[in-house]
N, CA, C and O atoms as a GROMACS GRO file, in nm:
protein
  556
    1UNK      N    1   0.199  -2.630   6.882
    1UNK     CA    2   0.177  -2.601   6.743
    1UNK      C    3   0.032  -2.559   6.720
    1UNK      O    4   0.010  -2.467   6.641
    2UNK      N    5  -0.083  -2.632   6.794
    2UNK     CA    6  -0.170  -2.561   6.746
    2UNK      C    7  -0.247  -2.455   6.879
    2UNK      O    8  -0.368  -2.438   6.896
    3UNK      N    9  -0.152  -2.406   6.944
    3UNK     CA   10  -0.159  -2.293   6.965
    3UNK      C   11  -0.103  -2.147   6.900
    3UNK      O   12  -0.141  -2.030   6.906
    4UNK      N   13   0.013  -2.222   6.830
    4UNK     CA   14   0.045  -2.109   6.755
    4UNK      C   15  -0.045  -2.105   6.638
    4UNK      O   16  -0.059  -1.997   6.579
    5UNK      N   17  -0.119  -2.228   6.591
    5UNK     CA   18  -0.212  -2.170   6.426
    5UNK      C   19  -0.349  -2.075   6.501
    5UNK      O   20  -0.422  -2.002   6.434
    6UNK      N   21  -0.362  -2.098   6.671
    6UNK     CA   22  -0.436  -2.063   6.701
    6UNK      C   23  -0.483  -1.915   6.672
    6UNK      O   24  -0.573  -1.858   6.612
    7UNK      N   25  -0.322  -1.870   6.783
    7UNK     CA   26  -0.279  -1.740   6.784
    7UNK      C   27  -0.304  -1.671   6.633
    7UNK      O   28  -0.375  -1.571   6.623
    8UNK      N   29  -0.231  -1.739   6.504
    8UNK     CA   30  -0.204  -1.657   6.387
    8UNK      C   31  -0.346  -1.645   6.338
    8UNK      O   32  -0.369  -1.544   6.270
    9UNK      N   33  -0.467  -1.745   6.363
    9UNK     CA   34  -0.625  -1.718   6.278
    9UNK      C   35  -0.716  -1.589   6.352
    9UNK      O   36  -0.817  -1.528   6.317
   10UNK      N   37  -0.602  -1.582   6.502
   10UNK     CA   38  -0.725  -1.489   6.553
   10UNK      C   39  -0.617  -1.366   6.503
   10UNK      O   40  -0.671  -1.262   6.467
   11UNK      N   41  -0.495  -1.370   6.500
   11UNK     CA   42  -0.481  -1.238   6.447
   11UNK      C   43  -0.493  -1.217   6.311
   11UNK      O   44  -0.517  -1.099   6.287
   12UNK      N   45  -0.484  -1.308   6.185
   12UNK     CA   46  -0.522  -1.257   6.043
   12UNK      C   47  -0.713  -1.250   6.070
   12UNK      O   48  -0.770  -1.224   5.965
   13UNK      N   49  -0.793  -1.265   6.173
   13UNK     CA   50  -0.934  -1.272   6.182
   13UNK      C   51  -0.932  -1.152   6.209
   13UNK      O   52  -0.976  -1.098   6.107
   14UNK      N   53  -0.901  -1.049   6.308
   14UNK     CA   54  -0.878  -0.945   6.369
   14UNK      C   55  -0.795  -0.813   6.296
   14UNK      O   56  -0.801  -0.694   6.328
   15UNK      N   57  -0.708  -0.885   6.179
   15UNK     CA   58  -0.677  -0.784   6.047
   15UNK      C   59  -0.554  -0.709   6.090
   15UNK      O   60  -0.533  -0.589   6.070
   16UNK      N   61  -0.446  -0.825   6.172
   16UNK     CA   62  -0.384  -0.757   6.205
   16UNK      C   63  -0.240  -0.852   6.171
   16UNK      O   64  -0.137  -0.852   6.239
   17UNK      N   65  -0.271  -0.939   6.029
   17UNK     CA   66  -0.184  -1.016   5.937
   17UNK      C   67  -0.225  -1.008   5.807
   17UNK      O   68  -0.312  -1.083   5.765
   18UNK      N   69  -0.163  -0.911   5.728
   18UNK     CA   70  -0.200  -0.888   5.601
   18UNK      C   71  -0.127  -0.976   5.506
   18UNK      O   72  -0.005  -0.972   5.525
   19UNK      N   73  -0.164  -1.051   5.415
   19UNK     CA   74  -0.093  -1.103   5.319
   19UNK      C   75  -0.181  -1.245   5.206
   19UNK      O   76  -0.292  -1.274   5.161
   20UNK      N   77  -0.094  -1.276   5.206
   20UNK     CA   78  -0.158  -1.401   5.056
   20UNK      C   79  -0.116  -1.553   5.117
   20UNK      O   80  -0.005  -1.579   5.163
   21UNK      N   81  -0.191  -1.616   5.110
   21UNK     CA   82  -0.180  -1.775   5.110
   21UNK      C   83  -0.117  -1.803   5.050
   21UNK      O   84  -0.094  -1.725   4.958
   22UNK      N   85  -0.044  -1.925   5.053
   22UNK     CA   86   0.011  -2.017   4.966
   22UNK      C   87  -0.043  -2.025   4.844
   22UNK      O   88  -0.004  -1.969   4.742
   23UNK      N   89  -0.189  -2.140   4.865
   23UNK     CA   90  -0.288  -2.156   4.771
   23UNK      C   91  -0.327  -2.001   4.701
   23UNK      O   92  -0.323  -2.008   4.579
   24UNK      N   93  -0.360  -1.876   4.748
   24UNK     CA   94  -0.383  -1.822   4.655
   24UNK      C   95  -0.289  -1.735   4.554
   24UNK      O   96  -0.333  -1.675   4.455
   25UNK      N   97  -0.149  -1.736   4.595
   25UNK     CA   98  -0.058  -1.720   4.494
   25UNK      C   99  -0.082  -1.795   4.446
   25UNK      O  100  -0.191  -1.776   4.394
   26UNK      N  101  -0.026  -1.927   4.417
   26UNK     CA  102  -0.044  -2.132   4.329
   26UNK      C  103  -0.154  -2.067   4.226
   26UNK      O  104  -0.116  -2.042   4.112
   27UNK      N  105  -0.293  -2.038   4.262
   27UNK     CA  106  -0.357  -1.993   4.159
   27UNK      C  107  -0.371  -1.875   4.098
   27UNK      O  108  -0.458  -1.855   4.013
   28UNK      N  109  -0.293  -1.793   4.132
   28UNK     CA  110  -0.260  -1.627   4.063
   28UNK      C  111  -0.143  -1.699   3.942
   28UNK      O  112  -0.160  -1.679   3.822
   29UNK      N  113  -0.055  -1.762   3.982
   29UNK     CA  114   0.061  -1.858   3.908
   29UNK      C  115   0.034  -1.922   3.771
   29UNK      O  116   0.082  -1.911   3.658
   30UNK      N  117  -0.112  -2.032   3.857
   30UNK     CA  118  -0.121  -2.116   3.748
   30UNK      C  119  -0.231  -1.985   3.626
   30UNK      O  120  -0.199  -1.967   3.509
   31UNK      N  121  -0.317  -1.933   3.675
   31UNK     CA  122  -0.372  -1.839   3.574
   31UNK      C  123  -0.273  -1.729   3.478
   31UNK      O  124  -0.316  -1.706   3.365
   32UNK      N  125  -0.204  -1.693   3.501
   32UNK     CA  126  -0.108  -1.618   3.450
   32UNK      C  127  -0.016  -1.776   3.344
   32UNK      O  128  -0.014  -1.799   3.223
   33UNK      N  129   0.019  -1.819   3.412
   33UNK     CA  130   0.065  -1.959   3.319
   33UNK      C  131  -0.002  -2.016   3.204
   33UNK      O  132   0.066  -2.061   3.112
   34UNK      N  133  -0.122  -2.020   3.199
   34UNK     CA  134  -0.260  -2.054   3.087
   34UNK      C  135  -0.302  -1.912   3.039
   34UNK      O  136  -0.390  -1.928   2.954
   35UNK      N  137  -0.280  -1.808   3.054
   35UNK     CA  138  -0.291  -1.686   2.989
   35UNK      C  139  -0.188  -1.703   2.913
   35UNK      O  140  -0.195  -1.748   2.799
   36UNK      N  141  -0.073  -1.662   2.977
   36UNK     CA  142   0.052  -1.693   2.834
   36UNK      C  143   0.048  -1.782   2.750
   36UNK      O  144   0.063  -1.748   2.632
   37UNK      N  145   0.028  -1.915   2.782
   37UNK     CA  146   0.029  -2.004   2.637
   37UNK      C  147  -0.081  -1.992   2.582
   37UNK      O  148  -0.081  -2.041   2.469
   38UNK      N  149  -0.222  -1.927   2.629
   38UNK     CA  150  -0.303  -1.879   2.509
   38UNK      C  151  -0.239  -1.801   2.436
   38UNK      O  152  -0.262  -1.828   2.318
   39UNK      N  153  -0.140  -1.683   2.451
   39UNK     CA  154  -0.046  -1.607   2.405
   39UNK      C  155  -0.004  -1.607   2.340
   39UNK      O  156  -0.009  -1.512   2.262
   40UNK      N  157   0.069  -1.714   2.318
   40UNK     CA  158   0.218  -1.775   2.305
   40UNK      C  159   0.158  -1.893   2.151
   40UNK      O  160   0.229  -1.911   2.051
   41UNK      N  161   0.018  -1.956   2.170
   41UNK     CA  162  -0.060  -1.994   2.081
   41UNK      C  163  -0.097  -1.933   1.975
   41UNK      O  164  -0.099  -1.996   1.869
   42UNK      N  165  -0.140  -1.779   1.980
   42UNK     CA  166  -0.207  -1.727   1.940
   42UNK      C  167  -0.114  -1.668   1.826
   42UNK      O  168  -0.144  -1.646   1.709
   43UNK      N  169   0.029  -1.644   1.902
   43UNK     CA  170   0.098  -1.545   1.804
   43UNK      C  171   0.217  -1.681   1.764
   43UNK      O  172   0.335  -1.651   1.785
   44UNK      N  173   0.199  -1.780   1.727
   44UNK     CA  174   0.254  -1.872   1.666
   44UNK      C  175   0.257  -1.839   1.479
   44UNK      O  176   0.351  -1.840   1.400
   45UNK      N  177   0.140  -1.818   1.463
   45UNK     CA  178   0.150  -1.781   1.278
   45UNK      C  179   0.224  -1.695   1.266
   45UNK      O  180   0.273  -1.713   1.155
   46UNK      N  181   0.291  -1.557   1.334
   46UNK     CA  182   0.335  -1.463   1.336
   46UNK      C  183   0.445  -1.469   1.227
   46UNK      O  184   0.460  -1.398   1.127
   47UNK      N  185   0.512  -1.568   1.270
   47UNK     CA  186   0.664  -1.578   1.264
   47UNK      C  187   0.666  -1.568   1.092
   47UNK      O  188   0.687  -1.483   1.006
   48UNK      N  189   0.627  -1.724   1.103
   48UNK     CA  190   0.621  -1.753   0.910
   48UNK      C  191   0.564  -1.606   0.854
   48UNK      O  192   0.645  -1.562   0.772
   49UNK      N  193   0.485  -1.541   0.868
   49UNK     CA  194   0.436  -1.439   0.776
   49UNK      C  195   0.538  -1.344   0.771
   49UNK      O  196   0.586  -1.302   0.665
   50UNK      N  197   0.577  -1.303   0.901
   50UNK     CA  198   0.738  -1.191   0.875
   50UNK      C  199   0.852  -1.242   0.847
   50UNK      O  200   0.955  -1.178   0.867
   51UNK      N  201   0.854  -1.360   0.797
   51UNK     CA  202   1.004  -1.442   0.745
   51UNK      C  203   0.939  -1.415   0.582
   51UNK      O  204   1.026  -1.378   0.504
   52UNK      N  205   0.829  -1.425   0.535
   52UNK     CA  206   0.739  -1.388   0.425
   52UNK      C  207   0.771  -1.266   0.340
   52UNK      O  208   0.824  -1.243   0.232
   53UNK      N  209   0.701  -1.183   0.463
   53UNK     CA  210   0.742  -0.999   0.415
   53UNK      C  211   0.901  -0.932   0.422
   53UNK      O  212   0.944  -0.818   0.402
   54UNK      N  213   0.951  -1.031   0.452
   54UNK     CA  214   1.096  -1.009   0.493
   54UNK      C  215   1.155  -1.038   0.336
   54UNK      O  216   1.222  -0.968   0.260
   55UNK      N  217   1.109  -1.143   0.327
   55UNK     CA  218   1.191  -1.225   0.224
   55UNK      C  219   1.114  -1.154   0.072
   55UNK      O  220   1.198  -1.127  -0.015
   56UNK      N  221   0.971  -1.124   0.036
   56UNK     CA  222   0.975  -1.007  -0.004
   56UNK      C  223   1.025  -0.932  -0.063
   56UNK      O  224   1.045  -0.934  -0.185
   57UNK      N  225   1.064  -0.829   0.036
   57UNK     CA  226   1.084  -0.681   0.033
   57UNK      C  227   1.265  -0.709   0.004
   57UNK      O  228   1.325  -0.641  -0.081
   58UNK      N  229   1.347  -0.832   0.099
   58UNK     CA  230   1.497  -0.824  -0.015
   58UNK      C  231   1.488  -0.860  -0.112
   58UNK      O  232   1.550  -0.792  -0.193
   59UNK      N  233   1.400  -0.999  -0.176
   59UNK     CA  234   1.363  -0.966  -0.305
   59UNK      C  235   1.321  -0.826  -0.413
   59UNK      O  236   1.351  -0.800  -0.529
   60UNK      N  237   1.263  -0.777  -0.338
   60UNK     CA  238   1.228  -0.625  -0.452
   60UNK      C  239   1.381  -0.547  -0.429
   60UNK      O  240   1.446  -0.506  -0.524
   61UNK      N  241   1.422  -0.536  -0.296
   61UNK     CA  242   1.528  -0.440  -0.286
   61UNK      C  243   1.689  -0.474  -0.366
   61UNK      O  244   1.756  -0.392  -0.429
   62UNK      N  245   1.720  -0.612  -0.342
   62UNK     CA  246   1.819  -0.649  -0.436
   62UNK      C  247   1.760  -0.619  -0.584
   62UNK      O  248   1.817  -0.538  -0.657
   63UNK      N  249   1.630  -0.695  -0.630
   63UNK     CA  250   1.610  -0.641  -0.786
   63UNK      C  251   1.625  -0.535  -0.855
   63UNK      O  252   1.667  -0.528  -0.971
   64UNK      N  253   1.578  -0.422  -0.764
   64UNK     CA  254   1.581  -0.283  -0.781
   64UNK      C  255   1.736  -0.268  -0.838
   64UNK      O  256   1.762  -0.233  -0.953
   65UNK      N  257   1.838  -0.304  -0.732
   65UNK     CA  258   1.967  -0.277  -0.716
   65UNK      C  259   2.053  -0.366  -0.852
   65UNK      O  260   2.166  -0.337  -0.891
   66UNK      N  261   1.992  -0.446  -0.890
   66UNK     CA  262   2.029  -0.540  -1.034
   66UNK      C  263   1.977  -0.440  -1.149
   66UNK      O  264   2.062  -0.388  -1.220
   67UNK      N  265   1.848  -0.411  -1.170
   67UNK     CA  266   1.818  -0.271  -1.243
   67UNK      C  267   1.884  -0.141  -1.252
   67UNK      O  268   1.907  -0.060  -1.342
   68UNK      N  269   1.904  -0.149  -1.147
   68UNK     CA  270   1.988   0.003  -1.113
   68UNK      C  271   2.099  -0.013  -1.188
   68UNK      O  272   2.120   0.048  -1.293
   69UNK      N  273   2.179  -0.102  -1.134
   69UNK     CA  274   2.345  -0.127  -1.229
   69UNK      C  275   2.334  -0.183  -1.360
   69UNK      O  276   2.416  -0.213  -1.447
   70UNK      N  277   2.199  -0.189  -1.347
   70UNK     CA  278   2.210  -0.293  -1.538
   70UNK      C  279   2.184  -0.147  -1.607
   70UNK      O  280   2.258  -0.121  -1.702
   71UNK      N  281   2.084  -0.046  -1.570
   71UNK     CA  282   2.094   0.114  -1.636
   71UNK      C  283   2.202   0.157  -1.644
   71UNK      O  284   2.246   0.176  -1.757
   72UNK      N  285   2.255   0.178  -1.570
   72UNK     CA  286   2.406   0.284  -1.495
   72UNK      C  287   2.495   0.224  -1.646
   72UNK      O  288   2.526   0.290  -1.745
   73UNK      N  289   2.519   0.084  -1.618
   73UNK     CA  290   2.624   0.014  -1.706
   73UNK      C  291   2.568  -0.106  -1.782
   73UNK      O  292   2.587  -0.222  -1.744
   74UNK      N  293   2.499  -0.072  -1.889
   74UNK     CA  294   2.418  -0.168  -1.967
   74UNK      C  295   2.585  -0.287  -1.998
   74UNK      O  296   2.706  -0.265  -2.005
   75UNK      N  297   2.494  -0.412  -2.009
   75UNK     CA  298   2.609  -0.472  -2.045
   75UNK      C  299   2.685  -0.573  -1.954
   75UNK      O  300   2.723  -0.685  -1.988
   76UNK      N  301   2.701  -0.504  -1.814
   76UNK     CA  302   2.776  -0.510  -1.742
   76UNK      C  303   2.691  -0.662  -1.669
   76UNK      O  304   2.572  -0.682  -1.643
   77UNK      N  305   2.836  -0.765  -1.649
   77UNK     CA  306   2.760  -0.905  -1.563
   77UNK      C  307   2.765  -0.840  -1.410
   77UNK      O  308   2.848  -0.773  -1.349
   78UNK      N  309   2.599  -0.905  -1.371
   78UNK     CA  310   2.587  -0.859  -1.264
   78UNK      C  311   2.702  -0.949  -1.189
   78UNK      O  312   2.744  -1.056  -1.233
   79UNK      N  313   2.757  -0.870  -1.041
   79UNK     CA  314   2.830  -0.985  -0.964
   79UNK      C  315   2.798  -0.938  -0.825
   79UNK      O  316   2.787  -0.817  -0.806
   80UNK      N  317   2.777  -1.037  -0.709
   80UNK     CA  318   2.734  -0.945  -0.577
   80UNK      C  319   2.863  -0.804  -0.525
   80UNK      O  320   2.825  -0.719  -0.445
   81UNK      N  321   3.018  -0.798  -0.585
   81UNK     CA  322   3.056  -0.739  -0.585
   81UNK      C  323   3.000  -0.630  -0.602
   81UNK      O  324   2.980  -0.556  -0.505
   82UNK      N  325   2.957  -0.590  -0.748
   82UNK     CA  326   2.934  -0.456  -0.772
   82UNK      C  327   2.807  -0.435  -0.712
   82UNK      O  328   2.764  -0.320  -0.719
   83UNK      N  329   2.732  -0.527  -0.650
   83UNK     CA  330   2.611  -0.471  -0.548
   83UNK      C  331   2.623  -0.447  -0.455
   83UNK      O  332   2.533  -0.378  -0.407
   84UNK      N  333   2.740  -0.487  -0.367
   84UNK     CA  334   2.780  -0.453  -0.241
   84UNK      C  335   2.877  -0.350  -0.231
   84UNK      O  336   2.907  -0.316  -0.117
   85UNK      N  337   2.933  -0.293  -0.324
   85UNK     CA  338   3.022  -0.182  -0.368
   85UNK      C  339   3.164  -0.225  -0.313
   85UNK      O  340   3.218  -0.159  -0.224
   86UNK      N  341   3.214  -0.319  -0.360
   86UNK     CA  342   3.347  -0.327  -0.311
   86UNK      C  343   3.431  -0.296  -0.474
   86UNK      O  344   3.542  -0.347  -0.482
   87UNK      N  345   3.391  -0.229  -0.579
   87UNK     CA  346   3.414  -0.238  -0.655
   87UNK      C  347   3.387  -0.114  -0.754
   87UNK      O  348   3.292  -0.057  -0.700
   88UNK      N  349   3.416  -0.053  -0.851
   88UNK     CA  350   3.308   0.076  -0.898
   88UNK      C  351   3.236   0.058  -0.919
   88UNK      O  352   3.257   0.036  -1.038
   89UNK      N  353   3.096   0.036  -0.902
   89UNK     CA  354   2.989  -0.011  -0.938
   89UNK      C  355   2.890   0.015  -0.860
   89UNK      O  356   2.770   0.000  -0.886
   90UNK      N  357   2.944   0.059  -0.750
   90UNK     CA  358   2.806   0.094  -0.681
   90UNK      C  359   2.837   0.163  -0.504
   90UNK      O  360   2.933   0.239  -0.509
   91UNK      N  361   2.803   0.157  -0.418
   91UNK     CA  362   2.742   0.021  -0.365
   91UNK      C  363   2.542   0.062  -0.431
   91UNK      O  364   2.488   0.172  -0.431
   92UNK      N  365   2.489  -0.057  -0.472
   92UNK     CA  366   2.359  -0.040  -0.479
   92UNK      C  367   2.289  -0.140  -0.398
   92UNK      O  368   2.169  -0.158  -0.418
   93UNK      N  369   2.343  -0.200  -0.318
   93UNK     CA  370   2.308  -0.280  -0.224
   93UNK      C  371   2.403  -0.277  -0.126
   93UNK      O  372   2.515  -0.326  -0.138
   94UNK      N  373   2.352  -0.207  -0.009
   94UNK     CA  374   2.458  -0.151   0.135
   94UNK      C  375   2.496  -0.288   0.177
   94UNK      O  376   2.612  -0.327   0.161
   95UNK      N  377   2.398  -0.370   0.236
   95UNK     CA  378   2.491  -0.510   0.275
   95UNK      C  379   2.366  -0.649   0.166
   95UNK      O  380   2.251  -0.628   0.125
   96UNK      N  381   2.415  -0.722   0.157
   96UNK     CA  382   2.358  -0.851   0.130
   96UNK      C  383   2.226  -0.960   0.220
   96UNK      O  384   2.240  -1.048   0.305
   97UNK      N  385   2.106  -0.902   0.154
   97UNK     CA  386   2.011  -0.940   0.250
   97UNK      C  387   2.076  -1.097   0.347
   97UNK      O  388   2.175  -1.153   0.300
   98UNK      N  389   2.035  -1.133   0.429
   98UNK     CA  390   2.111  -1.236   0.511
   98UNK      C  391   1.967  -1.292   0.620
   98UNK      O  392   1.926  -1.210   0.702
   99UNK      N  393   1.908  -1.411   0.612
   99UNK     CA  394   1.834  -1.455   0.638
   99UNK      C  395   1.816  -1.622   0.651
   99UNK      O  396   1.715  -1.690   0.629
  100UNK      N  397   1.943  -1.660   0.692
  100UNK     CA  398   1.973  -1.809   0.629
  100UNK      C  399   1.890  -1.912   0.710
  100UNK      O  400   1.905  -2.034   0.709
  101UNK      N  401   1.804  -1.845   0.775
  101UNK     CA  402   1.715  -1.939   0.870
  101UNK      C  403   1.586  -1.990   0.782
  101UNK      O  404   1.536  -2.102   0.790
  102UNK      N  405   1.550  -1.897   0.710
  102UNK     CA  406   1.453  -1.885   0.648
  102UNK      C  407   1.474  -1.942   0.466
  102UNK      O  408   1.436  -2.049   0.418
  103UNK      N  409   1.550  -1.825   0.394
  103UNK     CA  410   1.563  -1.806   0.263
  103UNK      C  411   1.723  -1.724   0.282
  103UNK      O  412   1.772  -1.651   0.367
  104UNK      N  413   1.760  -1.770   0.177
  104UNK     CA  414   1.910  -1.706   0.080
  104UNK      C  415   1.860  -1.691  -0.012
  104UNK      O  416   1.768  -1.751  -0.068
  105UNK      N  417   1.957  -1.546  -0.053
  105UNK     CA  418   1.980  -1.481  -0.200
  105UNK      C  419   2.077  -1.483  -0.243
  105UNK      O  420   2.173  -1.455  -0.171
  106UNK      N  421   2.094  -1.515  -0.374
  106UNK     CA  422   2.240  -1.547  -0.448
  106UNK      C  423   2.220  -1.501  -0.608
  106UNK      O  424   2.129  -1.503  -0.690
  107UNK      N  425   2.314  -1.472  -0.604
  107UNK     CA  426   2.342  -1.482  -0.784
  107UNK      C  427   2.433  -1.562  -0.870
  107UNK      O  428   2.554  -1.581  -0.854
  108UNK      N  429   2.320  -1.625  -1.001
  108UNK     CA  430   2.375  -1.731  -1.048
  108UNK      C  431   2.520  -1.671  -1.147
  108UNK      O  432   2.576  -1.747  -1.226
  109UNK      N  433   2.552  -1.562  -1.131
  109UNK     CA  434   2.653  -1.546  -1.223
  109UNK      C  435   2.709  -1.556  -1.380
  109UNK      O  436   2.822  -1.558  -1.429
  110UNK      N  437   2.548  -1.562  -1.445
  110UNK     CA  438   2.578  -1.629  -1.550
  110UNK      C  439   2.479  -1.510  -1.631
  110UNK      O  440   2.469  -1.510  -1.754
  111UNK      N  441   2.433  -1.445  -1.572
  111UNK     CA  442   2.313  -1.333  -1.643
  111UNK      C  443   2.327  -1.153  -1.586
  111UNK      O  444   2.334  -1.106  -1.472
  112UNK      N  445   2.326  -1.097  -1.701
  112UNK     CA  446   2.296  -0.944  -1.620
  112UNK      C  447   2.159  -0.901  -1.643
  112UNK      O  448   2.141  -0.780  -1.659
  113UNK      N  449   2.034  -0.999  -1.650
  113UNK     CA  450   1.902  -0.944  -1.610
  113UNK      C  451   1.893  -1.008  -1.472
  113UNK      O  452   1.966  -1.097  -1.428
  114UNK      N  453   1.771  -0.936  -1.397
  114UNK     CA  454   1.701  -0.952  -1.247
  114UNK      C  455   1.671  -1.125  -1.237
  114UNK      O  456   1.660  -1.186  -1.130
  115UNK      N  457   1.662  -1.187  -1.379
  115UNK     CA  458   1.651  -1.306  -1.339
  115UNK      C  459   1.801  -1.415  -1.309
  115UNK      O  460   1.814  -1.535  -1.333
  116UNK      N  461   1.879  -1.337  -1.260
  116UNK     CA  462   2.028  -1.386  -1.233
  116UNK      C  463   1.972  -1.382  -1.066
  116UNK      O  464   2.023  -1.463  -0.988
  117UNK      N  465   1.901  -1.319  -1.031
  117UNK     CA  466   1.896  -1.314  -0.841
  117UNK      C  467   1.795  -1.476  -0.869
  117UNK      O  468   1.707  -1.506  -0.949
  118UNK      N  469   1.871  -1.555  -0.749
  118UNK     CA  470   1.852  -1.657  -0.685
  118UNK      C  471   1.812  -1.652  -0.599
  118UNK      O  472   1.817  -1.543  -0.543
  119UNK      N  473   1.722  -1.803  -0.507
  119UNK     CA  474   1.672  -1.774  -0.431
  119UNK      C  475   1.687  -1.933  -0.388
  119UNK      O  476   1.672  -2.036  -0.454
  120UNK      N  477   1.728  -1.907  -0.232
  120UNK     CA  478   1.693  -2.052  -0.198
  120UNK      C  479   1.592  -2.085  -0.033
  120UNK      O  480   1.634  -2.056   0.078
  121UNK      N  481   1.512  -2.124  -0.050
  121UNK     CA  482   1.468  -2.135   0.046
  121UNK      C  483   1.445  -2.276   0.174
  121UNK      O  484   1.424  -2.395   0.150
  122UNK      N  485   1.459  -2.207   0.312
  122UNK     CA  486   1.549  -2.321   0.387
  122UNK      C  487   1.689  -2.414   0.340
  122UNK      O  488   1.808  -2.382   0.351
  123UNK      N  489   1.654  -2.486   0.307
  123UNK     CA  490   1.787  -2.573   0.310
  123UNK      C  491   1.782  -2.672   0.147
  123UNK      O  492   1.838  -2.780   0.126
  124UNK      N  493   1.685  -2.579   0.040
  124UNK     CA  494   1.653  -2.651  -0.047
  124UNK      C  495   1.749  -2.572  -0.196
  124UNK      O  496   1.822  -2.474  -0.182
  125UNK      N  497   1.730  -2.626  -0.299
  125UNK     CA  498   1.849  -2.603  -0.376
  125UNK      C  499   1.776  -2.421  -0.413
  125UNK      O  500   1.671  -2.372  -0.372
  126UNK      N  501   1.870  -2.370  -0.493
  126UNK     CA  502   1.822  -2.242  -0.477
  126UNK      C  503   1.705  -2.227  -0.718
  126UNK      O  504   1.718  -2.320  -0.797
  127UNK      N  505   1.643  -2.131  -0.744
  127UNK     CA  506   1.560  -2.102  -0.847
  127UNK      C  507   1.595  -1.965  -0.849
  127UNK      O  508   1.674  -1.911  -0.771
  128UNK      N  509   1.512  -1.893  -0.972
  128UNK     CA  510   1.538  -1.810  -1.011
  128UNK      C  511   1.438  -1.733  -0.952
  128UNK      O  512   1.321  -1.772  -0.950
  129UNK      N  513   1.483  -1.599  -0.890
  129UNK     CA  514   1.365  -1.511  -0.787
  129UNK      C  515   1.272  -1.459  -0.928
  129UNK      O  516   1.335  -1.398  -1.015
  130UNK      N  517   1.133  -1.480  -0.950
  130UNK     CA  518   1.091  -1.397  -1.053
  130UNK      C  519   0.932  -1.310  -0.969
  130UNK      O  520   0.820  -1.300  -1.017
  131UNK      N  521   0.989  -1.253  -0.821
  131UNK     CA  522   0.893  -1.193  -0.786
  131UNK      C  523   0.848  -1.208  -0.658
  131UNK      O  524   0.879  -1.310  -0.597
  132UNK      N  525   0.786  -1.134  -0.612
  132UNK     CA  526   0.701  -1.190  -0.440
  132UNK      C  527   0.625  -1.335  -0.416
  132UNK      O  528   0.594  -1.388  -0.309
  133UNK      N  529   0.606  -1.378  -0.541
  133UNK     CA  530   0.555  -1.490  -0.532
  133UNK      C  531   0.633  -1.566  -0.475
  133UNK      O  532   0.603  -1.627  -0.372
  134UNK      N  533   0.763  -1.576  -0.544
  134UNK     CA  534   0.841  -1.682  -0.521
  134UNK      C  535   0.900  -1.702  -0.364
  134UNK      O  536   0.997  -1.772  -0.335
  135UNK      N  537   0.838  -1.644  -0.294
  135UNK     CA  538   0.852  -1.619  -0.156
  135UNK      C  539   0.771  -1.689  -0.096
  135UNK      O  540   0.808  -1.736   0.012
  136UNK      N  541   0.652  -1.716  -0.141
  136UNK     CA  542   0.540  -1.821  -0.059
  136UNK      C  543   0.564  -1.962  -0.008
  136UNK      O  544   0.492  -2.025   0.070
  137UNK      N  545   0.692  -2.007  -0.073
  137UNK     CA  546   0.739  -2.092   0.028
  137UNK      C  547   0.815  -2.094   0.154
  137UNK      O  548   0.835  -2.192   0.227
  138UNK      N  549   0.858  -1.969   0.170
  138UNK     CA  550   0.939  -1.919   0.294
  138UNK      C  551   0.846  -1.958   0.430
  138UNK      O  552   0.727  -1.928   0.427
  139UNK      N  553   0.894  -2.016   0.531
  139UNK     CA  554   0.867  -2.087   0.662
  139UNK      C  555   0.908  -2.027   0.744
  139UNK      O  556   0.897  -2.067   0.860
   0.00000   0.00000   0.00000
């Protein structure tokens, strides 16, 4: 045996065994390992802020679409029907924002102004959406 470690030091000495140690992969490994979770640290706030701008922008886009049909057909109770167009009414909303990790949108059914869009966020009872604000609790 230690003629053979003999043999292998004079030939990787002599440059005629090219390759990587054990040990210095282990530390190519562990550095690449502590690079990512600086990473992985870093882009942690990420999330909450685009569950944020998400929640947002279906806020403005359903409102729009409650405006839209409250012009078209003054009068008319909003219902997610006629926003999703299964009905004459529209479609003014192609599908139903859907985000249930974060925030739900609903309508209370009881109003045909923008303040009929609901809002519930996580797993808490749902309020009346009156804007981007009402998004700052989204997680």
């Amino acid at each position: 045996m230690i003629s053979t470690y003999q043999r292998l030091k004079r030939q990787r000495d002599a440059g005629e065994i090219n390759g990587f140690t054990l040990i210095e992969l282990l530390i190519v490994i562990v550095v690449l390992g502590i690079l990512a979770a600086v990473v992985i640290f870093a882009l942690g706030g990420i999330t909450g802020k685009s569950a944020v701008a998400a929640c947002q922008a279906d806020g403005a886009t359903v409102s729009t679409a409650i405006a839209s049909l409250e012009a078209q057909y003054p009068g008319t109770v909003v219902t997610q029907a006629l926003l999703t167009g299964t009905t004459d009414g529209g479609p003014y909303v192609q599908s139903w924002p859907n985000n249930t990790s974060h925030y739900t949108f609903s309508l209370n059914g009881t109003g045909t102004t923008p303040s009929a869009l609901q809002l519930a966020v996580g797993t808490g009872s749902a309020a009346a959406y009156v804007g981007p604000s009402s998004c700052n609790s989204v997680t």
